[in-house]
C-alpha positions as CSV (number, residue, x, y, z in Angstrom):
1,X,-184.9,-42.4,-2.0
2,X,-181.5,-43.7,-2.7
3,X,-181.4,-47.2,-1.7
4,X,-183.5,-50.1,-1.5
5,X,-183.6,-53.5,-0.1
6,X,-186.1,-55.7,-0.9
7,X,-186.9,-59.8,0.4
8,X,-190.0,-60.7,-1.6
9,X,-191.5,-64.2,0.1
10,X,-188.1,-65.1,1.9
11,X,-189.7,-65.4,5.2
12,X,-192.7,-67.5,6.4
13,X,-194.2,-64.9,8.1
14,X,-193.1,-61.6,6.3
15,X,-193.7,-62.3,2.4
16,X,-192.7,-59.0,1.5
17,X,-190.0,-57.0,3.5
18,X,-188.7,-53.6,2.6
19,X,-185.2,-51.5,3.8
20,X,-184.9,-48.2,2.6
21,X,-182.9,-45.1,3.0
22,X,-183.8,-41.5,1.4
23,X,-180.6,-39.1,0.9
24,X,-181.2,-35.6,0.0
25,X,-179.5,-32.5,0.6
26,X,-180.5,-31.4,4.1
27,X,-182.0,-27.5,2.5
28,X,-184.5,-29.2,0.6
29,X,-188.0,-29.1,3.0
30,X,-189.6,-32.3,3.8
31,X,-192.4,-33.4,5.9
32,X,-192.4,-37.1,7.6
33,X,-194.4,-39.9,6.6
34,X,-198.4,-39.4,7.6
35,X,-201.6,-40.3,5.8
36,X,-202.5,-36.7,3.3
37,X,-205.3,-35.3,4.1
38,X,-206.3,-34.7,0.2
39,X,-205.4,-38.7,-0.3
40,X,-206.3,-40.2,3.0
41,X,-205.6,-43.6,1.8
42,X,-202.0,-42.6,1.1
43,X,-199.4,-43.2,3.6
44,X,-196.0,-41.4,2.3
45,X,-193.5,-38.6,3.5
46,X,-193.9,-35.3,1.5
47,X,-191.1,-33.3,-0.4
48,X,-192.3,-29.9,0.3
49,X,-190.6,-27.9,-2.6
50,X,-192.3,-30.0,-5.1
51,X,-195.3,-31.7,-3.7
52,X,-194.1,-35.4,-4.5
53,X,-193.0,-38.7,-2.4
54,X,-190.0,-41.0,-2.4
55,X,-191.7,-43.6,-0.8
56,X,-195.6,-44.5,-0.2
57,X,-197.9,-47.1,0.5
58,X,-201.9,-47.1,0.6
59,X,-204.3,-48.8,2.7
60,X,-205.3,-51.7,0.2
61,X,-201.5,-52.1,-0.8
62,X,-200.5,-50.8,-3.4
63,X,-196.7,-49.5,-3.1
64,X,-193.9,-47.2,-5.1
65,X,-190.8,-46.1,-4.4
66,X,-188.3,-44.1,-6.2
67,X,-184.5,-43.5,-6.5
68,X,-182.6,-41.6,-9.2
69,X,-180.0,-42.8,-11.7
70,X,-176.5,-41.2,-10.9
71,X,-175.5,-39.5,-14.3
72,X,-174.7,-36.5,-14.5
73,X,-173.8,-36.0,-18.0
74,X,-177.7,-36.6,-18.6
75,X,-179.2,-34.2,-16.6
76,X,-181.8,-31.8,-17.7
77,X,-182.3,-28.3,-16.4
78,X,-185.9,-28.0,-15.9
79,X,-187.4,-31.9,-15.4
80,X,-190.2,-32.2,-13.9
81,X,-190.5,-34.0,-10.7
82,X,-190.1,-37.5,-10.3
83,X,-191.6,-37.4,-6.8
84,X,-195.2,-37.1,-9.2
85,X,-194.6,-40.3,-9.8
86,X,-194.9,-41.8,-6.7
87,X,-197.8,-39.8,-5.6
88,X,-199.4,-40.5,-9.1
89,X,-199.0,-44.5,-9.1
90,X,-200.6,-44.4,-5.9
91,X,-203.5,-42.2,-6.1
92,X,-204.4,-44.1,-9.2
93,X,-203.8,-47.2,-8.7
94,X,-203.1,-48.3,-12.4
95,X,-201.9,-52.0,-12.9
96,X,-198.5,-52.3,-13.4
97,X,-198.4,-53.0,-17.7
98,X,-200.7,-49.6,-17.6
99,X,-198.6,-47.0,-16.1
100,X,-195.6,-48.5,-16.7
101,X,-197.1,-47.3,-20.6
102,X,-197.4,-44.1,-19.1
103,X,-193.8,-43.9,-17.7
104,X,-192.1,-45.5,-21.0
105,X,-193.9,-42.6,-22.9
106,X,-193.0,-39.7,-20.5
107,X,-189.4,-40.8,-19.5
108,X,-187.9,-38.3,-21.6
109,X,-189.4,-35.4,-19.4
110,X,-187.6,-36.9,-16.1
111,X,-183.7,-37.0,-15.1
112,X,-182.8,-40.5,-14.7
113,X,-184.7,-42.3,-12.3
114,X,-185.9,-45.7,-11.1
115,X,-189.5,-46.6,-10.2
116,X,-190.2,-49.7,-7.7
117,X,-194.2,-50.0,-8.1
118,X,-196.8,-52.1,-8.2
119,X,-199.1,-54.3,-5.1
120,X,-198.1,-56.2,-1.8
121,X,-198.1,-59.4,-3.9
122,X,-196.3,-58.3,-7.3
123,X,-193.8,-55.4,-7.6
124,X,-191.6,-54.0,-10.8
125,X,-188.6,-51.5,-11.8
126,X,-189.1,-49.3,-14.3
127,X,-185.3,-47.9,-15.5
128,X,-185.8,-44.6,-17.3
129,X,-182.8,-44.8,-19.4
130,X,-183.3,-48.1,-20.3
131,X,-187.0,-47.7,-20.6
132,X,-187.0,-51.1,-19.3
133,X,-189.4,-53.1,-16.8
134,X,-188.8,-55.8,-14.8
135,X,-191.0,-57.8,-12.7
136,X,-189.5,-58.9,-9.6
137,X,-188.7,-61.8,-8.9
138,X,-188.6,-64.1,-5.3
139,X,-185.7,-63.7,-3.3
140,X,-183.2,-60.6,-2.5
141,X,-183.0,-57.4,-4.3
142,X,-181.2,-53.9,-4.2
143,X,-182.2,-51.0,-5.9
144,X,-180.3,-47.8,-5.7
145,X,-178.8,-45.1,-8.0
146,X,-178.2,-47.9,-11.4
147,X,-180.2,-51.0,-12.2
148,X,-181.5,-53.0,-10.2
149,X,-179.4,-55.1,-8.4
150,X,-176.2,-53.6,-10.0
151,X,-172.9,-55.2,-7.4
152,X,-171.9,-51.9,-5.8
153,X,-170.1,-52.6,-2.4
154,X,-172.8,-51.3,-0.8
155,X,-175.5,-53.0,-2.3
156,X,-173.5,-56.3,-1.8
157,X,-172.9,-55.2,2.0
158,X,-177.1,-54.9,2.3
159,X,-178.3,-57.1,0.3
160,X,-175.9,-60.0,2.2
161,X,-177.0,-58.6,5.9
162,X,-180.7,-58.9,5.2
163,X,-180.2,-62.6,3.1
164,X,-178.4,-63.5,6.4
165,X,-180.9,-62.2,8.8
166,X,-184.1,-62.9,7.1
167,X,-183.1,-66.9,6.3
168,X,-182.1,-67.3,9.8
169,X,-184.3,-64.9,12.0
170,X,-187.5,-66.7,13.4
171,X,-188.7,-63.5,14.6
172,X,-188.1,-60.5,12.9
173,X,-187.5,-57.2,14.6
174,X,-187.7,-53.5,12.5
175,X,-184.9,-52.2,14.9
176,X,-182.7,-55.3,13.3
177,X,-183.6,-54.0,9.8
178,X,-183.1,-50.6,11.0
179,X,-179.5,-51.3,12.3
180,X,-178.3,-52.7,8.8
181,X,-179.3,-49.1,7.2
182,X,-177.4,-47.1,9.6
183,X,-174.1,-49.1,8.1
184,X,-171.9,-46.0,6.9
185,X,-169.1,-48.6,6.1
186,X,-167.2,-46.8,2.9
187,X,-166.4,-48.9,0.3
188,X,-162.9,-49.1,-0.4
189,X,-161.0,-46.8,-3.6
190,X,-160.6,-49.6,-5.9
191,X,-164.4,-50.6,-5.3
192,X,-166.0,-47.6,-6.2
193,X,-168.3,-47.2,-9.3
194,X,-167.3,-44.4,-12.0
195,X,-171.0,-42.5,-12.0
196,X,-169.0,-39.4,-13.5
197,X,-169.0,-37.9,-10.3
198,X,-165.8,-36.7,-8.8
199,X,-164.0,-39.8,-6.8
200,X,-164.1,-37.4,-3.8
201,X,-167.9,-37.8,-3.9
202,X,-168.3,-41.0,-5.3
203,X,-166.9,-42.3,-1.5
204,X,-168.8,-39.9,0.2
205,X,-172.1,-41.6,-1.1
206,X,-170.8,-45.1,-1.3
207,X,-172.5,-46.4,2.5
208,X,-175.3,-47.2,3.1
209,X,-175.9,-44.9,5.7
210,X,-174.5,-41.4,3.9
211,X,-173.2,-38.5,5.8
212,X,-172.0,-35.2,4.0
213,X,-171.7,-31.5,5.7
214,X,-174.9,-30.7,3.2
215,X,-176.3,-34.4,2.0
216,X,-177.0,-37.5,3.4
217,X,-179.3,-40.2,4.7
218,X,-183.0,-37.9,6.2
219,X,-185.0,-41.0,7.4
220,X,-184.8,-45.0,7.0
221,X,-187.7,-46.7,6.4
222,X,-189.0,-50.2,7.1
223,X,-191.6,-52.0,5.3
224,X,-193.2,-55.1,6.7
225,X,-196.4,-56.9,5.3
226,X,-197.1,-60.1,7.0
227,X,-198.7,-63.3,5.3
228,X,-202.2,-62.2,6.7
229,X,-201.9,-58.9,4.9
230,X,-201.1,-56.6,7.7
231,X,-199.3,-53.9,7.0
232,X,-196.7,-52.7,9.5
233,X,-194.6,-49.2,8.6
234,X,-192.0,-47.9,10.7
235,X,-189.9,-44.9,9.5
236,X,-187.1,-43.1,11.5
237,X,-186.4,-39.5,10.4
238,X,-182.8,-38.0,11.4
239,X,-181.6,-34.5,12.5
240,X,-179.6,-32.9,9.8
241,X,-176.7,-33.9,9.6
242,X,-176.6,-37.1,11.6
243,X,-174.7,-38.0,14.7
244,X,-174.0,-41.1,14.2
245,X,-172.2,-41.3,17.5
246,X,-175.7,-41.0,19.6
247,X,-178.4,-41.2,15.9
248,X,-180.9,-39.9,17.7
249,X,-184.1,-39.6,15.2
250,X,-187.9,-39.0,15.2
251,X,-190.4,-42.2,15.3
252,X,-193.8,-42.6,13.0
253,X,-195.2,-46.4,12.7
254,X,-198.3,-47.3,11.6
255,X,-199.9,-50.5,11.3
256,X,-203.4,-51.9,9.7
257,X,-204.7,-54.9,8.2
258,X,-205.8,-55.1,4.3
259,X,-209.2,-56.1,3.8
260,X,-208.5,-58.8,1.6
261,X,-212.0,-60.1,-0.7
């Protein structure tokens, strides 16, 4: 998962909404979202070469999401997965101090990555590098390959179209939140961030909605949990590469109610 839009009680009806793309290069296998039939209470798509998630949710709430930190000159050779993560908050389902103990202890086995975790009510980043958490707060977020909420044009550009739609939207609609993550607006040369990346690829990955001959945006994702705990998922997953001229995709929604005590 590469970026991530988050309104956290911004809406009467909607207390927690969620935006997300995942980019990966379009070789590596991956299997939609669907509940796993060795986790059935785990909703998530499936990375196939290493058995992990980007992006899950279970049937009483609890949530992660992950997207890396863009440095190259930290990489490690043989990390282990950070999709584990995902798959390992939410089979678990540790509080939030807990495993973000576990994480702070293990970064140093990872490549650079950050971990959006926690419940339906209370979410957190954990930064690798910084070994760092941070609770989030109400109101708009972006997560994506930095900190949270770092000002790339990008993350301006999203978290400003969902502020903007969210505050004055009675009714909310995923295709509306689906139609801000298919923005492939570049950013402009003097805009872009120095991730020590070649410039050449630093504009290729700096929309939204990314398109490459061999990388780019594989599904969108929409989260939305209304104030009577229902959960409603919609996810649209993308032939490789996209047309964005006709973005024609595959559909998987689910929806259920939490059985709140």
């Amino acid at each position: 998962m590469c970026i991530i839009f988050v309104a956290l009680r911004q809406h009467p009806d909607y207390p927690l909404i969620i935006a997300a793309n995942r980019d990966e290069f379009y070789a590596r296998p991956t299997q939609h979202s669907h509940f796993w039939p060795q986790s059935p209470a785990l909703l998530a798509g499936k990375d196939l070469k290493a058995g992990g998630s980007w992006m899950g949710i279970t049937r009483d709430g609890n949530f992660a999401a992950l997207t890396n930190i863009r440095d190259p000159s930290r990489e490690q050779t043989t990390p282990s997965s950070r999709g584990a993560l995902v798959t390992d908050f939410l089979r678990a389902g540790h509080p939030i101090t807990e495993y973000s103990h576990r994480l702070h202890n293990n970064a140093h086995r990872y490549n650079g990555y950050n971990l959006l975790f926690g419940n339906y009510q209370h979410l957190a980043v954990f930064n690798s590098h910084r070994r760092s958490l941070e609770h989030l707060a109400n109101g708009f977020h972006g997560l994506s390959n930095a900190q949270l909420n770092t000002p790339w044009p990008k993350m301006n550009r999203g978290i400003s179209a969902l502020k903007e739609y969210v505050v004055n939207t009675k009714t909310l609609l995923s295709d509306d939140l689906f139609t801000l993550l298919t923005d492939d607006t570049p950013a402009l040369p003097d805009q872009l961030p120095d991730t020590g990346v070649p410039k050449e690829w630093e504009q290729r990955l700096s929309p939204i909605f990314i398109r490459t001959p061999e990388y780019g945006t594989r599904s969108s994702t929409v989260l939305m949990i209304t104030k009577n705990a229902e959960i409603n998922w919609f996810e649209r997953v993308f032939p490789v590469p996209a047309d964005m001229s006709t973005l024609h995709f595959e559909r998987y929604d689910y929806s259920w109610k939490i059985q709140q005590e």
